[in-house]
C-alpha positions in Angstrom: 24.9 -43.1 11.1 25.4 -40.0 12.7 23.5 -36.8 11.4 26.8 -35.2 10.9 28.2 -38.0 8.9 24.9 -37.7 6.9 25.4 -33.6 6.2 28.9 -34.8 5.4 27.5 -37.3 2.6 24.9 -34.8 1.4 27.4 -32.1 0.8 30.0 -34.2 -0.7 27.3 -35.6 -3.3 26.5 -32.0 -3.8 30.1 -31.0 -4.4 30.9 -34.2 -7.0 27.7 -33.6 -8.9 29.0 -30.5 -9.6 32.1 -31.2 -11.0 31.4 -32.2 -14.4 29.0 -29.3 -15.0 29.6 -25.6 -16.2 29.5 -23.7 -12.9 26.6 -20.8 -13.3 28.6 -17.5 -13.9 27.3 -14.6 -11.0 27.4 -11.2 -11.2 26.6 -7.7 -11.7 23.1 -7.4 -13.9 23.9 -6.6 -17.6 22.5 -5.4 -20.7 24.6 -6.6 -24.2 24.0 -4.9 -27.4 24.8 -7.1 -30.2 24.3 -6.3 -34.0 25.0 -4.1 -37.3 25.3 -0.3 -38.4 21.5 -0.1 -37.3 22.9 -1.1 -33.6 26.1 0.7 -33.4 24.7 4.1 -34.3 27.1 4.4 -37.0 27.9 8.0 -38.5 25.9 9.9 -35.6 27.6 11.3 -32.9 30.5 10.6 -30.2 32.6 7.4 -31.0 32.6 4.9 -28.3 35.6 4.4 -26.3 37.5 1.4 -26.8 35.5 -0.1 -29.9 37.1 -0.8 -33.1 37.8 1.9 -35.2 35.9 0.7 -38.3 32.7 -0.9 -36.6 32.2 2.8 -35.9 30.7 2.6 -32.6 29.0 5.4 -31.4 27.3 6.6 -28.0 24.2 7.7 -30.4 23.3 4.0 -31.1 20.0 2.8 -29.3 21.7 0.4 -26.9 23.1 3.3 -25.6 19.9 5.4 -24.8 17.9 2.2 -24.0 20.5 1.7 -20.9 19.9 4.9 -19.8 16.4 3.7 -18.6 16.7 -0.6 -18.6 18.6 -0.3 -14.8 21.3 -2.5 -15.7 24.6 -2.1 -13.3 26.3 -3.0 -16.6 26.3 -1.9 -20.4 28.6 -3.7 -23.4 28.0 -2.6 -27.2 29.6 -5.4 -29.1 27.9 -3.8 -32.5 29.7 -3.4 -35.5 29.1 -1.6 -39.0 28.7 -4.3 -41.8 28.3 -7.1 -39.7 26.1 -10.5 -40.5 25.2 -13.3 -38.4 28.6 -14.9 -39.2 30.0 -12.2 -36.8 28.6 -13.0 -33.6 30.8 -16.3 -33.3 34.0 -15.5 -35.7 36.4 -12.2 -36.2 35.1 -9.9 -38.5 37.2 -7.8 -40.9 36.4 -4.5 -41.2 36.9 -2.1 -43.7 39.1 -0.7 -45.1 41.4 -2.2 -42.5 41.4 -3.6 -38.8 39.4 -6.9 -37.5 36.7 -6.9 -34.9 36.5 -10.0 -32.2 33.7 -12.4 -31.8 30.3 -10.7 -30.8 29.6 -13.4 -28.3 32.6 -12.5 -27.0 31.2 -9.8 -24.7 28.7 -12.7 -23.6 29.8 -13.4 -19.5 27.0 -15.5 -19.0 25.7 -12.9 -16.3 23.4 -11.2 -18.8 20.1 -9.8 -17.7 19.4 -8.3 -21.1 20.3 -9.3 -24.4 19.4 -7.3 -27.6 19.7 -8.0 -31.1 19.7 -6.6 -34.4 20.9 -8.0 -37.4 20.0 -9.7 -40.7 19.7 -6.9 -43.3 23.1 -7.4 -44.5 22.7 -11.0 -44.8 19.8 -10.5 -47.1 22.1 -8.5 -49.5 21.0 -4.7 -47.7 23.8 -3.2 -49.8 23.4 -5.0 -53.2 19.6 -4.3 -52.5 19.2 -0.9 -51.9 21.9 0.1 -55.2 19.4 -1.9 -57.5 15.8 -0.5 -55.6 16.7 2.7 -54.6 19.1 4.5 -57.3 16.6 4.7 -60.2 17.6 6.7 -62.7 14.0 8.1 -63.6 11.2 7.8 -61.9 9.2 5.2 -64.8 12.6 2.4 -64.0 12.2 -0.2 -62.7 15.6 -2.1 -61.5 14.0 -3.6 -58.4 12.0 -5.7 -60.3 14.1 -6.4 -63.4 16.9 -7.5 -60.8 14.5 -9.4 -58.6 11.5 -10.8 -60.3 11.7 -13.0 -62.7 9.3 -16.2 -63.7 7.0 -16.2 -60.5 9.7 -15.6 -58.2 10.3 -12.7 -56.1 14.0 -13.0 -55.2 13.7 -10.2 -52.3 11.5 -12.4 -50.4 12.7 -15.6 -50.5 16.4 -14.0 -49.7 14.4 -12.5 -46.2 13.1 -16.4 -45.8 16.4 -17.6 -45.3 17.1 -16.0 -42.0 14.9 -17.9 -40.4 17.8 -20.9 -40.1 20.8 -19.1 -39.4 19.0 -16.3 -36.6 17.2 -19.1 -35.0 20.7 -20.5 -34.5 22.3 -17.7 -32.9 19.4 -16.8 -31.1 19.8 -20.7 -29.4 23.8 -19.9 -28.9 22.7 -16.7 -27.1 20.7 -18.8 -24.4 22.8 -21.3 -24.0 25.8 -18.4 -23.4 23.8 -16.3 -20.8 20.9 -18.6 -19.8 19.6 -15.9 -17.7 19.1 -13.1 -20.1 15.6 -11.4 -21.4 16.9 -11.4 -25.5 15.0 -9.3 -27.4 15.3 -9.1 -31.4 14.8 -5.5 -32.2 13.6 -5.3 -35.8 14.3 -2.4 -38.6 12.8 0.4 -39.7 10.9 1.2 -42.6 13.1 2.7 -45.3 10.7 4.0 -47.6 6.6 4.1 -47.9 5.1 1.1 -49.3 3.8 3.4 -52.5 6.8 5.3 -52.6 4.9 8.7 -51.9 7.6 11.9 -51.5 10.4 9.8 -52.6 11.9 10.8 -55.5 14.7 13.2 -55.2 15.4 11.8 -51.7 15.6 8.2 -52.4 15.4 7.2 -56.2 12.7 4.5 -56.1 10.6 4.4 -58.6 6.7 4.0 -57.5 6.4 0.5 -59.7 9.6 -0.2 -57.6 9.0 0.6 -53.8 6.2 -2.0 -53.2 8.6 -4.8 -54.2 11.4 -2.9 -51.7 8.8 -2.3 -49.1 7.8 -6.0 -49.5 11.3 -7.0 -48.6 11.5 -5.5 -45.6 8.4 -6.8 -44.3 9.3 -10.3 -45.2 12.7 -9.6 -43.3 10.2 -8.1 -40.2 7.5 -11.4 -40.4 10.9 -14.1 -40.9 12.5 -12.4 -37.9 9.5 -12.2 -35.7 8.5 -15.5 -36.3 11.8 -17.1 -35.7 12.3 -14.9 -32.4 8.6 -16.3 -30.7 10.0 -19.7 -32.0 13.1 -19.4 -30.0 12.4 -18.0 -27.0 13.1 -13.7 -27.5 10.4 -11.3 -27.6 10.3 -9.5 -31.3 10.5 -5.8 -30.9 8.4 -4.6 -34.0 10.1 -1.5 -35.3 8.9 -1.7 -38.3 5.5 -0.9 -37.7 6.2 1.6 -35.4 8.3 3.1 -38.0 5.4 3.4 -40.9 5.1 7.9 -41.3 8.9 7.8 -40.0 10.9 6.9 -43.3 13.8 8.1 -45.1 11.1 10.3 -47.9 8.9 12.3 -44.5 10.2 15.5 -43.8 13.6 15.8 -41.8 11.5 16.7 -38.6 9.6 13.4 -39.0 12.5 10.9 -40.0 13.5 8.1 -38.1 15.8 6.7 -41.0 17.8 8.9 -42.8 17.5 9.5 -47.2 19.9 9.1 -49.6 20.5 12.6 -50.6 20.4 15.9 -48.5 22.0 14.1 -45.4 24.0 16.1 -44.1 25.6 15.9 -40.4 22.5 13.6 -39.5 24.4 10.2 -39.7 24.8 8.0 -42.8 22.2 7.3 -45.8 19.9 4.9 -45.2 20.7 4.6 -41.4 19.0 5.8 -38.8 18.7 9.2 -37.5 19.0 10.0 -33.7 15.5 10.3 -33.6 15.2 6.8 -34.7 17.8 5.8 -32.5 16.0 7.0 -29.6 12.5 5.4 -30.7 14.3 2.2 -31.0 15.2 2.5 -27.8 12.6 3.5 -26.3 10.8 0.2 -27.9 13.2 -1.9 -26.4 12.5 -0.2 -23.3 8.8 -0.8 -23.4 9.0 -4.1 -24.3 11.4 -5.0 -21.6 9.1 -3.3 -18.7 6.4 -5.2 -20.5 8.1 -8.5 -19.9 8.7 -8.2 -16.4 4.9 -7.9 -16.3 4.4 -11.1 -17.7 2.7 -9.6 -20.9 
C-alpha cells in the first residue's frame, strides 16, 4: 500500500472514531461563579447587568473581585439569592416573582475555573438562623429546644446530608467543563463559638451559639470532605473567618449582624470586606494549585 493511502486510512479512522463522541468544546479561558446570596453579593452595591432581577446579582460579590486577579479572558456569575443545589440543574423561582435558568446553564464546557458556594440554604439557613439567633433574652434557649432532643443534634445531622447531593453536582460540574480547576468556597463564621459581644447584634443566647457555631462547622467539615472526595479543592473560609463575625466591631466584620446594618448589605450576609476576603481566598488557592500544592 501506498504511504498516502495509509495517511488516508489513518485519518479516516481518526475522523469515524470521532463521530460518536462529544467533540471537546475550545475557547476563550473562563472563570464561572455558581451559587447562593453568599456568591451573588446580594444587598451590596451595583446590580449586575443582565441578571435576574430577584437573584439580586451584584458587582460586589466575590466572583467579581476574585476575576479581577484569576486572568481569565472570561467571567459569568450565574449566582442567585435563595438558591439550593436543586438550582444548578432546574429553573429557579425567585421571589416575589420572576424565574432564574439553570446554573449549569452558563457551563460552555471551556471552563478554566469553576467556583462554588452553596449548601446553607439546603440545610434550612433561614429556618435556622430565626430559631438560633432571634432569642428573646439572653438565658433562651430556642436553638436547642428546636434542635436537640433525645441524643440527637438535628443541626448536625441536617449539615451531613450534603454530602450526597454536593458530591453530585460537584461530578455534573466535571463532566460539563472537564477542564476546569472547581473550587468549593466555604462560609463564613456567623457568630463566635461562645457567643462573646453578641447580644444586641445577633440575639443568640450563650447556651445557644455553641450548638449554632456547631452547625456551621459540620456544614464546613461535610463540604470539605465531600470536595477532596470529588476532585475540587475546599476553600476554607470558615476558618479564616474566626475574629471576622457578624458580633466584632463594624471595622472588623466580614459578615454582617442582624441589627444596626445599615447600607452595608443584608443581615446575616456578608459585608464587602468579606466579599473581598473570599475572594482573595479563592485567589490564593487558585495560584496555589497551579503550583501543584
Amino acid at each position: 500500500m501506498r504511504p498516502f493511502a495509509i495517511v488516508g486510512l489513518v485519518v479516516l479512522a481518526a475522523f469515524l472514531a470521532g463521530c460518536g463522541s462529544n467533540p471537546v468544546t475550545t475557547g476563550p479561558s473562563r472563570y464561572v461563579a455558581l451559587g447562593d446570596s453568599n456568591t451573588s453579593g446580594a444587598g451590596l452595591p451595583t446590580p449586575m447587568t443582565g441578571a435576574p432581577e430577584n437573584c439580586f446579582r451584584t458587582e460586589s460579590g466575590y466572583p467579581s473581585f476574585a476575576a479581577e486577579k484569576l486572568g481569565q479572558e472570561e467571567f459569568e456569575s450565574a449566582a442567585c439569592s435563595g438558591a439550593g443545589m436543586y438550582a444548578f440543574g432546574a429553573e429557579m423561582p425567585l421571589y416575589p416573582d420572576g424565574v432564574a435558568p439553570p446554573q449549569f446553564d452558563s457551563l460552555k464546557g471551556n471552563e478554566t475555573i469553576v467556583s462554588v458556594t452553596i449548601g446553607d440554604n439546603d440545610a434550612g439557613f433561614g429556618e435556622v438562623t430565626k430559631n438560633c439567633l432571634e432569642a428573646k433574652s439572653p438565658s433562651d434557649t430556642p436553638c436547642q429546644d428546636k434542635y436537640i432532643s433525645g441524643g440527637k443534634n438535628k443541626l448536625t445531622e441536617a449539615a451531613a446530608s450534603l454530602a450526597k447531593p454536593l458530591g453530585e453536582q460537584l461530578d455534573s460540574i466535571h463532566e460539563k467543563s472537564p477542564k476546569a480547576k472547581v473550587f468549593v468556597v466555604g462560609y463564613g463564621p456567623i457568630i463566635p463559638e461562645d457567643g462573646a459581644g453578641c447580644w444586641g447584634k445577633v440575639n443568640v443566647s450563650p447556651s445557644d451559639a455553641p450548638y449554632f457555631y456547631g452547625w456551621q462547622n459540620a456544614i464546613t467539615e461535610t463540604e470539605k470532605a465531600t470536595a477532596e472526595q470529588h476532585g475540587a479543592v475546599y476553600v476554607d473560609f470558615f476558618n479564616a473567618g474566626v475574629g471576622h463575625d457578624a458580633c466584632q466591631p463594624a471595622s472588623k466584620r466580614w459578615t454582617n449582624p442582624v441589627n444596626g446594618v445599615g447600607s452595608a448589605g443584608w443581615p446575616l450576609h456578608p459585608t464587602i470586606a468579606g466579599t473581598k476576603a473570599a475572594a482573595a481566598a479563592l485567589v490564593n488557592a487558585w495560584d496555589r494549585s497551579k503550583l501543584g500544592k
